[in-house]
PyMOL Python script that loads the backbone (N, CA, C, O; Angstrom):
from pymol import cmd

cmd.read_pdbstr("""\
ATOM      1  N   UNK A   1       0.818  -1.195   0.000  1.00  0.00           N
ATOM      2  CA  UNK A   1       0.000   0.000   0.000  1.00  0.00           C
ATOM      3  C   UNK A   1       0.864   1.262   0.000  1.00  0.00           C
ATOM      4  O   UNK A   1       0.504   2.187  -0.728  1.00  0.00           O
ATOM      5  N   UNK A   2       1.910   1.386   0.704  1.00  0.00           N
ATOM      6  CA  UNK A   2       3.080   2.052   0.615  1.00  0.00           C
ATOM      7  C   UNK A   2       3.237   2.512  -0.565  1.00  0.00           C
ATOM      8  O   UNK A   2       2.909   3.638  -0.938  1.00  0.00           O
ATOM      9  N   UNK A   3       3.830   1.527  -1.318  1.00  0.00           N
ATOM     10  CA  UNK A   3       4.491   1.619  -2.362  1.00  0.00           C
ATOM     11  C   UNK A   3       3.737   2.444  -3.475  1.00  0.00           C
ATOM     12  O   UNK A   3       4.242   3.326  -4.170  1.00  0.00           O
ATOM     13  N   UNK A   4       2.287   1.944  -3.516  1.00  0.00           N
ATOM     14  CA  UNK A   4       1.408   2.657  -4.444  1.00  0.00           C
ATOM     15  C   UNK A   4       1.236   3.766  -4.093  1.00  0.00           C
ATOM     16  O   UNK A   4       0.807   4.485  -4.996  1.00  0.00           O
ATOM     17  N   UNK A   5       1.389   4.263  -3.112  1.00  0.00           N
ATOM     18  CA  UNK A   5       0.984   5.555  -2.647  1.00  0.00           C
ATOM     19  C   UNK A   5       2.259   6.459  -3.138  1.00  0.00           C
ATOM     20  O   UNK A   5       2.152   7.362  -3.967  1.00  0.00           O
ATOM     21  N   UNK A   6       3.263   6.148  -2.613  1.00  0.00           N
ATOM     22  CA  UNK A   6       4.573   6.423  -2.781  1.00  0.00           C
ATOM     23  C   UNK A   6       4.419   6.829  -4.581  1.00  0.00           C
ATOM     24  O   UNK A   6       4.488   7.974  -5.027  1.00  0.00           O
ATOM     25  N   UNK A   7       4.217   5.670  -5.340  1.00  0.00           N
ATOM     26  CA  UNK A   7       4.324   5.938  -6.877  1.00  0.00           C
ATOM     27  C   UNK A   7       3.372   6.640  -7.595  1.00  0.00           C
ATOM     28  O   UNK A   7       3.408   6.938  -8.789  1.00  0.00           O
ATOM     29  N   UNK A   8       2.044   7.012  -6.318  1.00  0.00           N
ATOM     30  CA  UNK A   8       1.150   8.296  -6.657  1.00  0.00           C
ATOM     31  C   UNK A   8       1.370   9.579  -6.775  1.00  0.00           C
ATOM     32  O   UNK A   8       0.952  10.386  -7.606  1.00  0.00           O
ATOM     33  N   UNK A   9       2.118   9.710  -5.801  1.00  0.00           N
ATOM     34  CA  UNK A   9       2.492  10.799  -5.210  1.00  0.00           C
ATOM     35  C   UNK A   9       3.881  11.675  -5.944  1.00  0.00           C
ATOM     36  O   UNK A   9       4.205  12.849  -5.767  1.00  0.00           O
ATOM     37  N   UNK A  10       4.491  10.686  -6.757  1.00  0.00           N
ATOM     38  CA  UNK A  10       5.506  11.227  -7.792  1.00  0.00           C
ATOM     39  C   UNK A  10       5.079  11.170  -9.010  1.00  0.00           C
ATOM     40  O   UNK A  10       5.655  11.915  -9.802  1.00  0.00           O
ATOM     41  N   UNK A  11       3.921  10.259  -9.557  1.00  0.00           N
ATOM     42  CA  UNK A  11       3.164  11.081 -10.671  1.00  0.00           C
ATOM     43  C   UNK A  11       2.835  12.275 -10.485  1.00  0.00           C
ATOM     44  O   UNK A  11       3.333  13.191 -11.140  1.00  0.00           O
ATOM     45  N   UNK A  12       1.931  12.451  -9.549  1.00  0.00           N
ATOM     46  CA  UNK A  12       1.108  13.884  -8.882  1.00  0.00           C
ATOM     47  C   UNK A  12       2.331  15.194  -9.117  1.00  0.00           C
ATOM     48  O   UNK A  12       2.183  16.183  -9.835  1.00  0.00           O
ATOM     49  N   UNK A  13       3.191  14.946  -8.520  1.00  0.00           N
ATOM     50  CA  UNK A  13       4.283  16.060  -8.586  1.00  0.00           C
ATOM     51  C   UNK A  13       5.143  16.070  -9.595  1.00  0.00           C
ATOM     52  O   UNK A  13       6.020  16.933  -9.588  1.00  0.00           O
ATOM     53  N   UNK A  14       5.051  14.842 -10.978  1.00  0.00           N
ATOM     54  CA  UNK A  14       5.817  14.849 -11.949  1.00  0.00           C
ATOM     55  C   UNK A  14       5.159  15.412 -13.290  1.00  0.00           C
ATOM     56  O   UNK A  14       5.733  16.048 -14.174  1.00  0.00           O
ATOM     57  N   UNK A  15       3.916  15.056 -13.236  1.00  0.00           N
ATOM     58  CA  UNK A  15       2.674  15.340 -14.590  1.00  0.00           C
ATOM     59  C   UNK A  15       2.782  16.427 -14.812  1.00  0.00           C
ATOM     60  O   UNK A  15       3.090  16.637 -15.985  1.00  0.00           O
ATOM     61  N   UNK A  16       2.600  17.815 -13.837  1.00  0.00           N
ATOM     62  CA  UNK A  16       2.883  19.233 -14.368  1.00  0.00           C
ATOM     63  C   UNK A  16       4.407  19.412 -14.970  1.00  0.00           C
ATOM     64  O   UNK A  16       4.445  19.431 -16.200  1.00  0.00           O
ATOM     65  N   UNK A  17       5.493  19.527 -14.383  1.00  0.00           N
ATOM     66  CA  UNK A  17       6.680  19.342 -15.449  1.00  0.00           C
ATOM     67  C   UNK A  17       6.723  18.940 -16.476  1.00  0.00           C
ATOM     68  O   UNK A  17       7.572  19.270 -17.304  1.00  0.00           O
ATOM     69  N   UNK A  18       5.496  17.849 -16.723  1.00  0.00           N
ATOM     70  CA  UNK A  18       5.907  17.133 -18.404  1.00  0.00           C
ATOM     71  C   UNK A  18       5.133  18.284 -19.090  1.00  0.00           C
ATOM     72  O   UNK A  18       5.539  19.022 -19.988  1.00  0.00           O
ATOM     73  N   UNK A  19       3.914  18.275 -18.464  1.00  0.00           N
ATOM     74  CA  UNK A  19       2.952  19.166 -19.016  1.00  0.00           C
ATOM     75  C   UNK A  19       3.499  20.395 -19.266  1.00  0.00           C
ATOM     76  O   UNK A  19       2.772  20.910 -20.115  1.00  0.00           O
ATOM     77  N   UNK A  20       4.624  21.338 -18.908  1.00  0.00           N
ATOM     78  CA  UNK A  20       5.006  22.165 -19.502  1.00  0.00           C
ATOM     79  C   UNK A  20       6.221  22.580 -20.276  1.00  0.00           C
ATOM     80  O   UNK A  20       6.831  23.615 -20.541  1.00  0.00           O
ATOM     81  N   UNK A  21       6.295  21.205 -20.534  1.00  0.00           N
ATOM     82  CA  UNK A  21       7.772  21.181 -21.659  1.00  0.00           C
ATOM     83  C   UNK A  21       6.694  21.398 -22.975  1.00  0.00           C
ATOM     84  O   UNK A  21       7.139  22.224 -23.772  1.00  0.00           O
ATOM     85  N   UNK A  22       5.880  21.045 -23.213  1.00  0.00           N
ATOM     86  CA  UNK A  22       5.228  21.550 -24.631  1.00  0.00           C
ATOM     87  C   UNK A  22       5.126  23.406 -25.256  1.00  0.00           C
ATOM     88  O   UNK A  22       4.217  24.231 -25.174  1.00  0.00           O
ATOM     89  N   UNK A  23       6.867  23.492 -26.012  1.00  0.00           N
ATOM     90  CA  UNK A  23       6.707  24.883 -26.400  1.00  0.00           C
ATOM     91  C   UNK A  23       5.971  25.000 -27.745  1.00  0.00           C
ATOM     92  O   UNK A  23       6.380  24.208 -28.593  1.00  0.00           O
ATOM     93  N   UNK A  24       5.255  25.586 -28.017  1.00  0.00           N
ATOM     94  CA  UNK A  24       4.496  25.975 -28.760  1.00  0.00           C
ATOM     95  C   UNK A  24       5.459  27.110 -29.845  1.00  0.00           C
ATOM     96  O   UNK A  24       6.007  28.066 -29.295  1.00  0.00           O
ATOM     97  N   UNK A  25       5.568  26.979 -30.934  1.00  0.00           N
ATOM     98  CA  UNK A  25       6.529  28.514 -31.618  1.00  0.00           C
ATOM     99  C   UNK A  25       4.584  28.891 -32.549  1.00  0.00           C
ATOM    100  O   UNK A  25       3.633  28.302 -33.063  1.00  0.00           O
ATOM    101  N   UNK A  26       4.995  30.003 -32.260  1.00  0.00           N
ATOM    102  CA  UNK A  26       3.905  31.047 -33.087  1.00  0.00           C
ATOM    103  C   UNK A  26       4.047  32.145 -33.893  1.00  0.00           C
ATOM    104  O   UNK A  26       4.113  33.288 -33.441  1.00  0.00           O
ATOM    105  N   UNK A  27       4.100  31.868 -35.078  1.00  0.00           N
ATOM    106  CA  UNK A  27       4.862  32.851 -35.758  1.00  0.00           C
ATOM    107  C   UNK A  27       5.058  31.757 -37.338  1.00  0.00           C
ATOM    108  O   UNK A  27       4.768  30.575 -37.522  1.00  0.00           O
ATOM    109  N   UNK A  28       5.627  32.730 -38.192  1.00  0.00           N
ATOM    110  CA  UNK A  28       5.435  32.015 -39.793  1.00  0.00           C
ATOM    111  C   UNK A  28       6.436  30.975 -40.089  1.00  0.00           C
ATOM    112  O   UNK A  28       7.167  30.837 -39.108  1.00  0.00           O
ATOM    113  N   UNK A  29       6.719  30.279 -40.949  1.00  0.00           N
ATOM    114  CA  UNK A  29       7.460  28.514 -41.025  1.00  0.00           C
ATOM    115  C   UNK A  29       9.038  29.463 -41.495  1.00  0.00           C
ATOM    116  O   UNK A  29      10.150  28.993 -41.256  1.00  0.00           O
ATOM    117  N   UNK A  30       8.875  30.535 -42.032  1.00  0.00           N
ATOM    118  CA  UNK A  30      10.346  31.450 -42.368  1.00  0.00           C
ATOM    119  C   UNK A  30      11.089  31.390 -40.422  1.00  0.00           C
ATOM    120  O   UNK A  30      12.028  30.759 -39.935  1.00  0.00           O
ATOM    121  N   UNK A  31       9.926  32.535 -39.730  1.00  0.00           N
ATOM    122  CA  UNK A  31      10.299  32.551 -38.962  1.00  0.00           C
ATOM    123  C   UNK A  31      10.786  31.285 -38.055  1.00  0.00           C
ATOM    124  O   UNK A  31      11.839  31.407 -37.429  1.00  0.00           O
ATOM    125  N   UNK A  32      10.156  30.260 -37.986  1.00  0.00           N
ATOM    126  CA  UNK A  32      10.504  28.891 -37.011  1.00  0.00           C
ATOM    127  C   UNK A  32      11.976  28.044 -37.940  1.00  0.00           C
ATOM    128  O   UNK A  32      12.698  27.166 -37.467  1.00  0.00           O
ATOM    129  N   UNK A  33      12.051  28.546 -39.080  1.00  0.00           N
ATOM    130  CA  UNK A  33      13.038  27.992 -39.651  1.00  0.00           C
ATOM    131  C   UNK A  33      14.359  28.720 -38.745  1.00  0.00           C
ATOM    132  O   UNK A  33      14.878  27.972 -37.917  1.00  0.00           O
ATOM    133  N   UNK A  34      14.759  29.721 -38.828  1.00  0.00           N
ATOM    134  CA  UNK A  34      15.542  30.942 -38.658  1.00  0.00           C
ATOM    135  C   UNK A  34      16.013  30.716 -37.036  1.00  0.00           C
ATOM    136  O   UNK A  34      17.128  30.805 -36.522  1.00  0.00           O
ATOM    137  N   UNK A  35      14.754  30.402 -36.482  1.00  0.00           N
ATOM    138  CA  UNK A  35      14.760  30.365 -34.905  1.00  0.00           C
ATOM    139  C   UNK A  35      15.549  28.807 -34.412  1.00  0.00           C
ATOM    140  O   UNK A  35      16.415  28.706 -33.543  1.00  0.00           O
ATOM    141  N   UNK A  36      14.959  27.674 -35.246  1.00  0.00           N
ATOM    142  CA  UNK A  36      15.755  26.619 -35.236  1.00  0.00           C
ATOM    143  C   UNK A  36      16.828  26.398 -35.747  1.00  0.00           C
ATOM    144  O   UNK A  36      17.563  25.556 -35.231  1.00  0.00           O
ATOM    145  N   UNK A  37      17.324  27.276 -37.212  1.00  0.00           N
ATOM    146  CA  UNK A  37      18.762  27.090 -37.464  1.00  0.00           C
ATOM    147  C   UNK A  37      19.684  27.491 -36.399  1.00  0.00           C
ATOM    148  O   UNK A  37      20.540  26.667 -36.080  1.00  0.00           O
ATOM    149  N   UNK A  38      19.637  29.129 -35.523  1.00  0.00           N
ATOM    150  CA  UNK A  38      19.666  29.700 -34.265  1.00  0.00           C
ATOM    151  C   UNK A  38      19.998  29.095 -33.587  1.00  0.00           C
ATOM    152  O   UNK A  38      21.175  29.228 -33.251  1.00  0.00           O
ATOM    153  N   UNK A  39      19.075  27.923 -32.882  1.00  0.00           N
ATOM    154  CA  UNK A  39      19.281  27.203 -31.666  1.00  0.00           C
ATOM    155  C   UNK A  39      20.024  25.573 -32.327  1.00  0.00           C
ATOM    156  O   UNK A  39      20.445  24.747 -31.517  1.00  0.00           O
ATOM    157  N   UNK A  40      20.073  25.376 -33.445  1.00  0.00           N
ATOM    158  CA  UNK A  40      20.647  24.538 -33.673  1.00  0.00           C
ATOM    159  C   UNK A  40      19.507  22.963 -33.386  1.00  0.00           C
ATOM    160  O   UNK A  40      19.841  21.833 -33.032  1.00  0.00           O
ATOM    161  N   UNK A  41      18.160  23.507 -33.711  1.00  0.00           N
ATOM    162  CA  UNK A  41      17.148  22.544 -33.124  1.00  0.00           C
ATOM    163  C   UNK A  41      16.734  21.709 -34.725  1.00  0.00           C
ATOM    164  O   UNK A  41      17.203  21.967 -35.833  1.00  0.00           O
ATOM    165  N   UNK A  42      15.789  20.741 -34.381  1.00  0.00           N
ATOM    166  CA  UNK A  42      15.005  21.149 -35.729  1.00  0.00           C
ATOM    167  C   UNK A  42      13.638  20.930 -35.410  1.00  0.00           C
ATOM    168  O   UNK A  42      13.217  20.628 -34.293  1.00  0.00           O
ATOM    169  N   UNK A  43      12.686  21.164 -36.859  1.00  0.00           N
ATOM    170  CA  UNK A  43      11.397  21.425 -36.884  1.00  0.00           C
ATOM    171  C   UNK A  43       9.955  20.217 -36.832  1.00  0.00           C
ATOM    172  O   UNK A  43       9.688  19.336 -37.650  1.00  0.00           O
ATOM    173  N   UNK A  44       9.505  20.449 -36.048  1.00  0.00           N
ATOM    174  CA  UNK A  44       8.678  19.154 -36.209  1.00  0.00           C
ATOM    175  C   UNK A  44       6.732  19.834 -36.347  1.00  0.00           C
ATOM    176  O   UNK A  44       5.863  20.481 -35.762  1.00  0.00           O
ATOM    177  N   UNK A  45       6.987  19.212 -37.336  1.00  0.00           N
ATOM    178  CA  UNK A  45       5.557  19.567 -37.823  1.00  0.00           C
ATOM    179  C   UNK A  45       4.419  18.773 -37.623  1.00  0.00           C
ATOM    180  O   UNK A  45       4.595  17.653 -38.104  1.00  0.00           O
ATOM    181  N   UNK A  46       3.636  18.876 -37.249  1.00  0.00           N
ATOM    182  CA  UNK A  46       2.257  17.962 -36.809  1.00  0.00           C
ATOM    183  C   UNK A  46       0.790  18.397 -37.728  1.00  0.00           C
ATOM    184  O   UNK A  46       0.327  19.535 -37.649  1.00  0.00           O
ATOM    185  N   UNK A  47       0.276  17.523 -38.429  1.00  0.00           N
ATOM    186  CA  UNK A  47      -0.631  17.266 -39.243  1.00  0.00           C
ATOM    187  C   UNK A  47      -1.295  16.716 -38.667  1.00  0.00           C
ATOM    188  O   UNK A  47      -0.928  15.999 -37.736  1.00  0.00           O
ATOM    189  N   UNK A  48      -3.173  16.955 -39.231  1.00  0.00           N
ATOM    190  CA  UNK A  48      -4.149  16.430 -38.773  1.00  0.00           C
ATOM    191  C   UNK A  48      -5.701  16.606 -39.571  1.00  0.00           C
ATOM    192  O   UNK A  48      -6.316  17.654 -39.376  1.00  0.00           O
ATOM    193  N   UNK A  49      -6.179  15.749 -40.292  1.00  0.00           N
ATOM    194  CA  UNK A  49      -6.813  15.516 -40.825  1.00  0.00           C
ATOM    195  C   UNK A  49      -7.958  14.498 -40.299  1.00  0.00           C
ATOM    196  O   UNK A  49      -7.778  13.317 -40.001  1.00  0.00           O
ATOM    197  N   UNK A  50      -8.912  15.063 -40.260  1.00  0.00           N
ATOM    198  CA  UNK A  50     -10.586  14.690 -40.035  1.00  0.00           C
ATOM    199  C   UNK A  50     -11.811  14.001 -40.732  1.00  0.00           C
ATOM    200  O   UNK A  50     -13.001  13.936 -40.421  1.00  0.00           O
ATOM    201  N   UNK A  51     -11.020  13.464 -41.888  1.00  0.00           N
ATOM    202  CA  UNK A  51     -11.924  13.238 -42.986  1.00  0.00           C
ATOM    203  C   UNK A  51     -11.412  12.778 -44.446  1.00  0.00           C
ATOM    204  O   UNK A  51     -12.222  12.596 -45.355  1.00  0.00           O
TER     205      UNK A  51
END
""", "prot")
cmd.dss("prot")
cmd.show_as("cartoon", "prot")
cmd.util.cbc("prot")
cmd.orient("prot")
């Protein structure tokens, strides 16, 4: 019972940290290009289609 509690209790305090690694860039695909050559990152694009 311990134990589960124990491994509750570090989800609970771990879920917001994950939850705010999601950066969002806002701004035009020139601009996110420019910003990732910059940081030396690269670009990941996400698609989504409904139909």
């Amino acid at each position: 019972m311990k134990r589960i509690l124990a491994i509750m209790l570090v989800l609970f305090f771990a879920l917001p940290v994950v939850a705010k690694a999601d950066i969002w860039f806002k701004g035009s695909f020139d601009d996110a290009m420019a910003t990732a050559a910059k940081e030396g990152k690269q670009i990941l694009i996400d698609f989504y289609s409904a139909g």
